[in-house]
Structure formats: structure tokens, C-alpha cells
mmCIF file of the C-alpha atoms, coordinates in Angstrom:
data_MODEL
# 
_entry.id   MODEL 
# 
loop_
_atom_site.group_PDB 
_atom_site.id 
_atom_site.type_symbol 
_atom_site.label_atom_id 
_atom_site.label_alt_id 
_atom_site.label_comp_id 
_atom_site.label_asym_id 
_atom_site.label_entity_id 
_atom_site.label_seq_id 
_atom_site.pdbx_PDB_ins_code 
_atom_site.Cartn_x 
_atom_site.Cartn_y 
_atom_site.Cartn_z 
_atom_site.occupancy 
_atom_site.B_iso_or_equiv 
_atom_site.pdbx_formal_charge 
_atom_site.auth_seq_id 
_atom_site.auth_comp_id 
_atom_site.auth_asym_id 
_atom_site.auth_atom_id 
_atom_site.pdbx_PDB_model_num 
ATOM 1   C CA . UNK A 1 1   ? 6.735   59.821 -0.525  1.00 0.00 ? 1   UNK A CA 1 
ATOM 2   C CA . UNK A 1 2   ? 5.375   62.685 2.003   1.00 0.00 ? 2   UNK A CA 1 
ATOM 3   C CA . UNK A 1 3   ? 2.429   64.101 0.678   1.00 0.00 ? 3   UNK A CA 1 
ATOM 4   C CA . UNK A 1 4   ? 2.418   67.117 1.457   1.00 0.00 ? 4   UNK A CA 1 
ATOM 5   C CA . UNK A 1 5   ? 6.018   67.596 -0.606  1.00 0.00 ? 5   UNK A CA 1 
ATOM 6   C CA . UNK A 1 6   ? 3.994   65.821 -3.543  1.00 0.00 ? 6   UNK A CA 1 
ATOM 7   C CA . UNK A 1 7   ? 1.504   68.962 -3.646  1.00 0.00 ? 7   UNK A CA 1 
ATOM 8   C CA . UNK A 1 8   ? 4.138   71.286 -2.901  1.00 0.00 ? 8   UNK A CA 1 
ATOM 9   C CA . UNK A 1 9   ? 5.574   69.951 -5.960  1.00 0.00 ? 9   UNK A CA 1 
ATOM 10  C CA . UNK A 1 10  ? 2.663   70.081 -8.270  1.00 0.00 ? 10  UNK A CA 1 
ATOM 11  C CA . UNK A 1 11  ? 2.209   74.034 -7.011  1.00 0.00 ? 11  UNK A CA 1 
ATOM 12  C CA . UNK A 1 12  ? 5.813   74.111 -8.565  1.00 0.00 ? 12  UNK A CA 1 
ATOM 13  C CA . UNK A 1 13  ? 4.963   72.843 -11.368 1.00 0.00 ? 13  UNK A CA 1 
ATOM 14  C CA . UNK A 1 14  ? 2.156   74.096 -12.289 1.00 0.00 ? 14  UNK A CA 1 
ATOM 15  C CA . UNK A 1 15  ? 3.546   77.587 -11.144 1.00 0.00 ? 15  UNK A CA 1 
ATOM 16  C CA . UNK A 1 16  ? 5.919   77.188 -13.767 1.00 0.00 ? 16  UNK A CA 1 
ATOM 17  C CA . UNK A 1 17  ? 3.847   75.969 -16.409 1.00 0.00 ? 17  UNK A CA 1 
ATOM 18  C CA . UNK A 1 18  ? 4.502   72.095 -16.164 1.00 0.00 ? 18  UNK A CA 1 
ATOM 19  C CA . UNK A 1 19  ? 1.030   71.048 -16.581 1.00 0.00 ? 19  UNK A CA 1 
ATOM 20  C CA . UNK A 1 20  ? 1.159   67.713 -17.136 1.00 0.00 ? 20  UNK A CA 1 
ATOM 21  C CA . UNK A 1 21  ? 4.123   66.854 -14.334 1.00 0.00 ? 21  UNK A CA 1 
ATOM 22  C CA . UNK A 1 22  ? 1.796   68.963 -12.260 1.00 0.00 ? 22  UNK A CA 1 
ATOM 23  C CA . UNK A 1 23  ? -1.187  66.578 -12.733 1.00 0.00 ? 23  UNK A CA 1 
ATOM 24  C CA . UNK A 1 24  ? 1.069   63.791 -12.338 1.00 0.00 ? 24  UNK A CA 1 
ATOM 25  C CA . UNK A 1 25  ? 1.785   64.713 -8.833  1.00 0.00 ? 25  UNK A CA 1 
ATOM 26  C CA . UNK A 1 26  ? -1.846  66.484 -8.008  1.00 0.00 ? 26  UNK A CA 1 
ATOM 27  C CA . UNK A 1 27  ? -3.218  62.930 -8.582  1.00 0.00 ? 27  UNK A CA 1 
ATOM 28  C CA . UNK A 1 28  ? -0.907  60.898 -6.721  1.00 0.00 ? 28  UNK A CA 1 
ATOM 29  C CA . UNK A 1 29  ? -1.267  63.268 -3.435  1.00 0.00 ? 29  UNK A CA 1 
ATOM 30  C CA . UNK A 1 30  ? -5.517  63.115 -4.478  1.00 0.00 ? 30  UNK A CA 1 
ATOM 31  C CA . UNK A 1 31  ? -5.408  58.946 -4.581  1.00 0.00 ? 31  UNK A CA 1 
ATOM 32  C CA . UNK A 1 32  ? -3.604  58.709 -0.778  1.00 0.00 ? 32  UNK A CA 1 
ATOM 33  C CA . UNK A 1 33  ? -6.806  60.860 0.072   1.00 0.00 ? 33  UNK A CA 1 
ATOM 34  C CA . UNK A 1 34  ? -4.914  64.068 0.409   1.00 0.00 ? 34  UNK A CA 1 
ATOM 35  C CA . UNK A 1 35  ? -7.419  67.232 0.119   1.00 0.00 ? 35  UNK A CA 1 
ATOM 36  C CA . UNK A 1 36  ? -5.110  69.907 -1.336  1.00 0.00 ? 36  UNK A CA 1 
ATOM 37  C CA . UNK A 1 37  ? -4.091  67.682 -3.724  1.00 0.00 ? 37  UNK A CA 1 
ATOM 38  C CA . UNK A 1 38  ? -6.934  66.973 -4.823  1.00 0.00 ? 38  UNK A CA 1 
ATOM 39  C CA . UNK A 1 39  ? -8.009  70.634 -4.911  1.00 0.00 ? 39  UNK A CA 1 
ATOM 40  C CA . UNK A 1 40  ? -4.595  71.105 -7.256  1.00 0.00 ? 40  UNK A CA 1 
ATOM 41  C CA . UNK A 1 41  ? -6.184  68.301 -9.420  1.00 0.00 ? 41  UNK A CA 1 
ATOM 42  C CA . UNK A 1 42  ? -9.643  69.823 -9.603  1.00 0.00 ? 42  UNK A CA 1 
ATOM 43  C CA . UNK A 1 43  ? -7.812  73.240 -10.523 1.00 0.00 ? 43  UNK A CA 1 
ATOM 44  C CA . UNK A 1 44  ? -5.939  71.499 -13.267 1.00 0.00 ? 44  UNK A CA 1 
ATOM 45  C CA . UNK A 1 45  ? -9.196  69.505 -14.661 1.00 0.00 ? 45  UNK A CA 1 
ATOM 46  C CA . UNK A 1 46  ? -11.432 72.774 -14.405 1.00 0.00 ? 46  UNK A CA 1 
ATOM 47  C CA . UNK A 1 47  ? -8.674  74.803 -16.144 1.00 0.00 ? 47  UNK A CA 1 
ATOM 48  C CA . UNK A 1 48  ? -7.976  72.013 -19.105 1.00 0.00 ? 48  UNK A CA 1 
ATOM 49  C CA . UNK A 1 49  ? -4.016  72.349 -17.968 1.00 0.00 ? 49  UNK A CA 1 
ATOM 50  C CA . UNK A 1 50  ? -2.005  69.406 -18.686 1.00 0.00 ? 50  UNK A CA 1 
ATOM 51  C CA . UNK A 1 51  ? -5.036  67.257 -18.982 1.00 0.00 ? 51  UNK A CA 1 
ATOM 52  C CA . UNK A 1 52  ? -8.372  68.006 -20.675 1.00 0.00 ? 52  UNK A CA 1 
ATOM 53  C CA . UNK A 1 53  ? -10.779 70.600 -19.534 1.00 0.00 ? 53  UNK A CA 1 
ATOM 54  C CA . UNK A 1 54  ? -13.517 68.427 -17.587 1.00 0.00 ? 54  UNK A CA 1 
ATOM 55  C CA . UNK A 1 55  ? -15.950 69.899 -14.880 1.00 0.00 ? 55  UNK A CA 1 
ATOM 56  C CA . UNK A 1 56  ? -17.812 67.034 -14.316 1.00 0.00 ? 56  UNK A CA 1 
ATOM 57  C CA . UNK A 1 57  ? -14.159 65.817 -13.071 1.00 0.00 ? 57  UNK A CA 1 
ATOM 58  C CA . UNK A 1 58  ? -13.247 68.969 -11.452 1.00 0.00 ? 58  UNK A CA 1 
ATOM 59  C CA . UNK A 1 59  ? -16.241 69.012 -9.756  1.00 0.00 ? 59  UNK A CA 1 
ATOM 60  C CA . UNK A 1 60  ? -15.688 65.418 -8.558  1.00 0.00 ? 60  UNK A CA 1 
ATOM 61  C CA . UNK A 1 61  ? -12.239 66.619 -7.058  1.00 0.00 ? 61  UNK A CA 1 
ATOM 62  C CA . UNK A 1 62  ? -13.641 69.932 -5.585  1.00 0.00 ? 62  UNK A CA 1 
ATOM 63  C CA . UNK A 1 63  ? -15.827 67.724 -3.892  1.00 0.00 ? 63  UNK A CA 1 
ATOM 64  C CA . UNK A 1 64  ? -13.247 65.343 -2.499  1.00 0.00 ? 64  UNK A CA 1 
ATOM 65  C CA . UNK A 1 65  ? -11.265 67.742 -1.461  1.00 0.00 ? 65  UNK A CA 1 
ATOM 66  C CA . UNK A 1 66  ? -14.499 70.163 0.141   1.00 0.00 ? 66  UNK A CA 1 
ATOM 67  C CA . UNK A 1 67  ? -15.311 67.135 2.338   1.00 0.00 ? 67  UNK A CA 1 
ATOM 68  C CA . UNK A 1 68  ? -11.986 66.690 3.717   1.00 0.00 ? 68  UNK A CA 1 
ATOM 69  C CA . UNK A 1 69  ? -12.186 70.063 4.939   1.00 0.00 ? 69  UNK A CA 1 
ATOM 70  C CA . UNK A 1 70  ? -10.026 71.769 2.284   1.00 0.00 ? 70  UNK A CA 1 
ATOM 71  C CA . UNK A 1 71  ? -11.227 75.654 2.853   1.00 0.00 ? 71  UNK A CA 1 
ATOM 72  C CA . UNK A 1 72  ? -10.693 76.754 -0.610  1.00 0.00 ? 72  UNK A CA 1 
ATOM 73  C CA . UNK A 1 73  ? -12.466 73.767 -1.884  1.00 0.00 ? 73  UNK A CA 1 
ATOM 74  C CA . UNK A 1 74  ? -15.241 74.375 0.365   1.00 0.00 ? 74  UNK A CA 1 
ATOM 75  C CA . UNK A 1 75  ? -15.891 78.053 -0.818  1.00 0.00 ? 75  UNK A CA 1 
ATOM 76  C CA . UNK A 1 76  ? -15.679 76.465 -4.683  1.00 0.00 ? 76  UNK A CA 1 
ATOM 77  C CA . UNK A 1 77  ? -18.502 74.082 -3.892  1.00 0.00 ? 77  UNK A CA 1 
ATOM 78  C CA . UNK A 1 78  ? -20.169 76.903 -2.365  1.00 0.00 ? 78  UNK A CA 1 
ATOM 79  C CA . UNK A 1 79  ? -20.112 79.258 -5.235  1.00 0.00 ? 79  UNK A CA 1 
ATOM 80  C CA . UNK A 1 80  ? -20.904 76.433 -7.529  1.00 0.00 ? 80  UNK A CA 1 
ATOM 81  C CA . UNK A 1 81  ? -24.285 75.909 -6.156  1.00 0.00 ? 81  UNK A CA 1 
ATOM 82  C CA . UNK A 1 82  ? -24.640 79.707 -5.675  1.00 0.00 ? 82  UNK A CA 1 
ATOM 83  C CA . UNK A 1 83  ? -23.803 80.550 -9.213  1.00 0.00 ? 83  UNK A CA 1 
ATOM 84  C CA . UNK A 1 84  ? -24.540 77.552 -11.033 1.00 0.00 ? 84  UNK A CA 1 
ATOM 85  C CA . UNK A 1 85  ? -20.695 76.939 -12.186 1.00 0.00 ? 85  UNK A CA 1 
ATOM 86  C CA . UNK A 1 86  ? -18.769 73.799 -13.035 1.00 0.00 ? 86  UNK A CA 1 
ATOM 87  C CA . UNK A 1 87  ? -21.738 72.114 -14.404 1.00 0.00 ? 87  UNK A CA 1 
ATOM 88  C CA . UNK A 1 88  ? -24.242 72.353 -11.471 1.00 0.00 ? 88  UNK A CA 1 
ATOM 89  C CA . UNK A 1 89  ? -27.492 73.863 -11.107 1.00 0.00 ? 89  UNK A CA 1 
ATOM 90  C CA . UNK A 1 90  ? -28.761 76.555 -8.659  1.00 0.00 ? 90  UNK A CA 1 
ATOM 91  C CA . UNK A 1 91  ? -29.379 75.422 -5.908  1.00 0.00 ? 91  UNK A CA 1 
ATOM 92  C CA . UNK A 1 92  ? -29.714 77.870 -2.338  1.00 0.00 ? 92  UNK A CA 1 
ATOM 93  C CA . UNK A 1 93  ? -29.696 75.044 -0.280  1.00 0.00 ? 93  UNK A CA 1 
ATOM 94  C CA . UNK A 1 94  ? -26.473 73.162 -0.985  1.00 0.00 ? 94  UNK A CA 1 
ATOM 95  C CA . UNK A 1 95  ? -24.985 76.674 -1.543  1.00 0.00 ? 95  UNK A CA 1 
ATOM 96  C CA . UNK A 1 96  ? -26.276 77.548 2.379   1.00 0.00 ? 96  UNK A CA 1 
ATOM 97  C CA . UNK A 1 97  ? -25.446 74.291 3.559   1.00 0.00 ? 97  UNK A CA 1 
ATOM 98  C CA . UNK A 1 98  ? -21.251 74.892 1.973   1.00 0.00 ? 98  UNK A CA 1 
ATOM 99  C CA . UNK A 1 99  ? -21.791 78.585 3.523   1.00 0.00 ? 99  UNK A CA 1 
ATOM 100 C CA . UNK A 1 100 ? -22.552 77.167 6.700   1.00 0.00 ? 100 UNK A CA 1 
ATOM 101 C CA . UNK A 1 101 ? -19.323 74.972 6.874   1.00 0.00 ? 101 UNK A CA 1 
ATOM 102 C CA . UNK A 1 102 ? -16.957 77.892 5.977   1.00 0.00 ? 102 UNK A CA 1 
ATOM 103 C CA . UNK A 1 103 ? -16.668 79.662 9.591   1.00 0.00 ? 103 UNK A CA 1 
ATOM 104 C CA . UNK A 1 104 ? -15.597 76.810 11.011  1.00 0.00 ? 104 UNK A CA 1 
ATOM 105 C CA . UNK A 1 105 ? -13.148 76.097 8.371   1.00 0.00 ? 105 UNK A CA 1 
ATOM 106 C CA . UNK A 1 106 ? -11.923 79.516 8.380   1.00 0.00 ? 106 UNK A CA 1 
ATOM 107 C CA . UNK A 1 107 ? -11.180 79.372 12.714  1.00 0.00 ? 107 UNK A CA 1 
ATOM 108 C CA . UNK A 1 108 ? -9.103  76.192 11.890  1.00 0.00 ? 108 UNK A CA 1 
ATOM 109 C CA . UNK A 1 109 ? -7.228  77.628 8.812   1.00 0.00 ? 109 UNK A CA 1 
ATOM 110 C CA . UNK A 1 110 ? -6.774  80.821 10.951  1.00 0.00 ? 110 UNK A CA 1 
ATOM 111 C CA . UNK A 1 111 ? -5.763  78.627 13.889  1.00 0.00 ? 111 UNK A CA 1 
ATOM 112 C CA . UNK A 1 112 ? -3.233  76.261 12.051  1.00 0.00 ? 112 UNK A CA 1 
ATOM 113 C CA . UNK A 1 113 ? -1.586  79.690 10.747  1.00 0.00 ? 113 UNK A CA 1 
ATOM 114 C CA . UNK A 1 114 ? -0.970  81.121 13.853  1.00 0.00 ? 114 UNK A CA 1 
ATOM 115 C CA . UNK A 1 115 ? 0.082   77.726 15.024  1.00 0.00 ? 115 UNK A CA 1 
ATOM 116 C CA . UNK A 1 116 ? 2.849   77.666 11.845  1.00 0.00 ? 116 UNK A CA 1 
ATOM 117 C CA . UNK A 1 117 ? 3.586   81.607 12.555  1.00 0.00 ? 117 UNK A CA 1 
ATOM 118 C CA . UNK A 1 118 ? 4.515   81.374 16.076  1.00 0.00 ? 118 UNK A CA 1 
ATOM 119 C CA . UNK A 1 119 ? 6.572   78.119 14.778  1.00 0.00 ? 119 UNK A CA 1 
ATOM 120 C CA . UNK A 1 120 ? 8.266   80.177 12.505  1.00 0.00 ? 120 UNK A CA 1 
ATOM 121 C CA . UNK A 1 121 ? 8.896   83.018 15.188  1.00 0.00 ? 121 UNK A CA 1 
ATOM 122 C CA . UNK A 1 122 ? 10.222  80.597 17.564  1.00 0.00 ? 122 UNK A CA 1 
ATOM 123 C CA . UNK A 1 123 ? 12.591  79.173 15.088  1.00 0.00 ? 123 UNK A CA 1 
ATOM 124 C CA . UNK A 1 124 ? 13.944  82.591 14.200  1.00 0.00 ? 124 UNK A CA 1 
ATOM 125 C CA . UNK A 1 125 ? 14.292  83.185 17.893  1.00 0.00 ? 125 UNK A CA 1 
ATOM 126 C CA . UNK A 1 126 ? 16.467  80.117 17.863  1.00 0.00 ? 126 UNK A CA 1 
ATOM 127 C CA . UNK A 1 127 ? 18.765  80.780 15.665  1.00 0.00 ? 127 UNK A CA 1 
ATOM 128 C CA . UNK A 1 128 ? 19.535  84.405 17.105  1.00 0.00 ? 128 UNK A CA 1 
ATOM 129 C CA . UNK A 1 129 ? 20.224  83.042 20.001  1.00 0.00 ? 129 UNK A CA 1 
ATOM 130 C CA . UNK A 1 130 ? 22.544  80.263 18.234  1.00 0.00 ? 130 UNK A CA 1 
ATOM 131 C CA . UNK A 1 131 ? 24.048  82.817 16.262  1.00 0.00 ? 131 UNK A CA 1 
ATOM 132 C CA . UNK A 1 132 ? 24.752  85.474 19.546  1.00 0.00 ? 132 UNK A CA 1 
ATOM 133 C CA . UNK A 1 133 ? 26.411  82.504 21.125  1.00 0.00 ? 133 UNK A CA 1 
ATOM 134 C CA . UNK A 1 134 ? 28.583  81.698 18.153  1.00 0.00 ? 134 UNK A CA 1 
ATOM 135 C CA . UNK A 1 135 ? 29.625  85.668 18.367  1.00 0.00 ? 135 UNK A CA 1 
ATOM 136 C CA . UNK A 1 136 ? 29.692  85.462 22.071  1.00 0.00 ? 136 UNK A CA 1 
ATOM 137 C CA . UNK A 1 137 ? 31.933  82.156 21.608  1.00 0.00 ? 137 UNK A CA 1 
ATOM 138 C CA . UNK A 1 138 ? 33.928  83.816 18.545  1.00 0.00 ? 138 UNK A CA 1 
ATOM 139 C CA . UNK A 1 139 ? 34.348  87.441 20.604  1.00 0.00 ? 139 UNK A CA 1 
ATOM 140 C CA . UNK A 1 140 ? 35.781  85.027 23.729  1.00 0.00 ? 140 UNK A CA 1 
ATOM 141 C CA . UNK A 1 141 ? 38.219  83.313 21.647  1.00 0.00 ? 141 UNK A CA 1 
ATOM 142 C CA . UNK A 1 142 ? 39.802  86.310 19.844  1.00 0.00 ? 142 UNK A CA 1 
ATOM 143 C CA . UNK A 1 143 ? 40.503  88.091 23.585  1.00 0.00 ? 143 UNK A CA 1 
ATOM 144 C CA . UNK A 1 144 ? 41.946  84.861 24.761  1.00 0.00 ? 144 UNK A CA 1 
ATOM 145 C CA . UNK A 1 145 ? 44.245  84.869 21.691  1.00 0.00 ? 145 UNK A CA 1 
ATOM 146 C CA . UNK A 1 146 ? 44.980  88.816 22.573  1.00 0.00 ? 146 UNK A CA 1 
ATOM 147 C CA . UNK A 1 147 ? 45.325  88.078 25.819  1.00 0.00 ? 147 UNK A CA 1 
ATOM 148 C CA . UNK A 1 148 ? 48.117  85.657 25.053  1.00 0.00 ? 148 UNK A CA 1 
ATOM 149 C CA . UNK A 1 149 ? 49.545  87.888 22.436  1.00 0.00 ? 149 UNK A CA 1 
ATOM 150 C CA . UNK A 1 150 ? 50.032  90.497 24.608  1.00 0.00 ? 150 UNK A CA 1 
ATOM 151 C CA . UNK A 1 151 ? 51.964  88.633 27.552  1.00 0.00 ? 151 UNK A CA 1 
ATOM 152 C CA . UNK A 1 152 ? 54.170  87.063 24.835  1.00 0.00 ? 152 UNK A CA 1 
ATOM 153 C CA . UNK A 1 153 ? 54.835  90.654 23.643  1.00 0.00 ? 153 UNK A CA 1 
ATOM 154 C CA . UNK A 1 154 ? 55.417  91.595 27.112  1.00 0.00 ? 154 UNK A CA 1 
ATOM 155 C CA . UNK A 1 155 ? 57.813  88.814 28.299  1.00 0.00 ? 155 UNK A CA 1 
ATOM 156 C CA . UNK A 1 156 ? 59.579  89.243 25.030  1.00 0.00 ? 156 UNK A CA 1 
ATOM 157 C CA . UNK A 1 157 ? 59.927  92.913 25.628  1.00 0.00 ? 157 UNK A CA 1 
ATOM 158 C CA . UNK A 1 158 ? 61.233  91.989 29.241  1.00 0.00 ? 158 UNK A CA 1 
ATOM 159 C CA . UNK A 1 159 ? 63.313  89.856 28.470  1.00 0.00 ? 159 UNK A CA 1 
ATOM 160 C CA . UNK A 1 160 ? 65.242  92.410 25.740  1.00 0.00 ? 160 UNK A CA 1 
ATOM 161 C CA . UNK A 1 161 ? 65.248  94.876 28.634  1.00 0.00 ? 161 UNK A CA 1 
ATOM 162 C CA . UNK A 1 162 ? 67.148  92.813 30.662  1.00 0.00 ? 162 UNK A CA 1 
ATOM 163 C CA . UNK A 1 163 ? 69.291  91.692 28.308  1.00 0.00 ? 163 UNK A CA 1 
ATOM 164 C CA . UNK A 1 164 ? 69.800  95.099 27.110  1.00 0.00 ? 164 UNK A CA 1 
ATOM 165 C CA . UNK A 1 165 ? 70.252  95.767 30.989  1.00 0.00 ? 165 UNK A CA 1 
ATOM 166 C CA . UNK A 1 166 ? 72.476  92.889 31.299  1.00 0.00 ? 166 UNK A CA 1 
ATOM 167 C CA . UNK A 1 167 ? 74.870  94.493 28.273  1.00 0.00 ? 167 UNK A CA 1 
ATOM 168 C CA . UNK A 1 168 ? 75.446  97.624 30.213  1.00 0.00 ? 168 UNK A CA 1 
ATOM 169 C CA . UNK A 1 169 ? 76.893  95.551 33.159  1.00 0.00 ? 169 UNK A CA 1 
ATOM 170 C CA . UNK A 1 170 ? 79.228  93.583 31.442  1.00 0.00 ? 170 UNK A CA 1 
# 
């Protein structure tokens, strides 16, 4: 299966309240080492949907998914040392050392959206284009058909004159 569809379809799920399919597919994306799902997973575990509410577990995810880069992740572990949430301690220095890591995370998150923006512009670029030459094509067609039309009309009507003409003689 392609991960990333396997996350896409725990969002779904879990979107639309299907907890436990959710987890299902959270934790299959989170064992082939996959970061946001194991950031879906850590959501699911910290929030007790479709599977019972377990820091210690969400944490463990969080983590996973914080140290594959996962930006969101990142900024969880940070607050949880900051704050003291999902089961941990204060601590300033594991909350400065997450803080320091987010920057760079940011730039790349930043980076890979511009990258999938100017994808998407492109795209729609593409298919304008495809579509104007479709009309372009279309637009030829019908005059060629008109075209064609028209000198039938016009060799019809020429011929009825002279056969009209031809009448008169006779």
C-alpha cells in the first residue's frame, strides 16, 4: 500500500469519527516508519479515540514521529517539556533543545509547500492550455463544417439558377 494514502485515510476517518478504522490505518503507516502516521496515532492514543487514552503511548508516538522530522510532532514534544504535558516533567532543556529544531523544520515545511504550490499552479496552467486547444481544435472544426455548408448551399443555389435559367430557354 502507499503510505502516504494510508494516513490520508486515517485523517478520513478520524475526520469522520471512525476511530477505531482510523487507528487501524495510523498504525500501519507508524510500523513502515512513516512520521505523520505516527503523529495520527499519537493524536488518537493522547485523545483515547478508538483506542484507550494512553500518554505514556502517545508520547512514545510523538516521539517517533518528532525524530523523523514531523513539524507538528516536533512543536508537541516541545510544549511537553515546556509545560509538563503528556506525562513528562519540566524540563527547559529538552524543551530548548525541541525549540531549537523547529526553524529548520519550519524552512523545509515552508519549502516543500511552495514546492507542492507551484506544482499545483503548473498543473492548472496545463490544463488551460489543454482545454484552449480543445476550444481552439473545437472552434476549427465547426468553421470547416460552415465552410463546407456554405459552398454546398452555394452550388446548390447555382445550380437551381441555372436550371431555372435553363427553363426560360427551352
Amino acid at each position: 500500500y502507499y503510505i502516504p494514502a494510508q494516513v490520508f485515510f486515517g485523517e478520513y476517518l478520524d475526520y469522520s469519527e471512525y476511530d477505531d478504522e482510523a487507528v487501524g490505518w495510523f498504525m500501519t503507516a507508524a510500523y513502515q516508519g512513516n512520521a505523520a502516521g505516527a503523529f495520527g496515532l499519537a493524536k488518537m492514543y493522547g485523545a483515547g479515540e478508538g483506542v484507550e487514552k494512553n500518554e505514556e503511548k502517545a508520547l512514545y508516538w510523538v516521539r517517533f514521529a518528532a525524530e523523523r522530522n514531523h513539524l507538528a510532532a516536533a512543536r508537541v514534544m516541545h510544549a511537553a517539556y515546556k509545560k509538563g504535558i503528556l506525562g513528562q516533567q519540566i524540563d527547559l532543556e529538552q524543551a530548548k533543545l525541541w525549540e531549537d529544531k523547529l526553524p529548520a523544520l519550519e524552512a523545509a515545511e515552508k519549502r516543500e509547500y511552495s514546492k507542492k504550490e507551484k506544482m499545483a499552479k503548473k498543473a492548472a496552467e496545463e490544463a488551460e492550455q489543454k482545454r484552449k486547444a480543445e476550444q481552439a481544435e473545437i472552434t476549427k472544426r465547426f468553421l470547416e463544417t460552415k465552410s463546407v455548408e456554405e459552398a454546398a448551399a452555394k452550388k446548390a443555389s447555382e445550380g437551381a439558377a441555372q436550371g431555372e435559367s435553363g427553363k426560360g430557354l427551352a
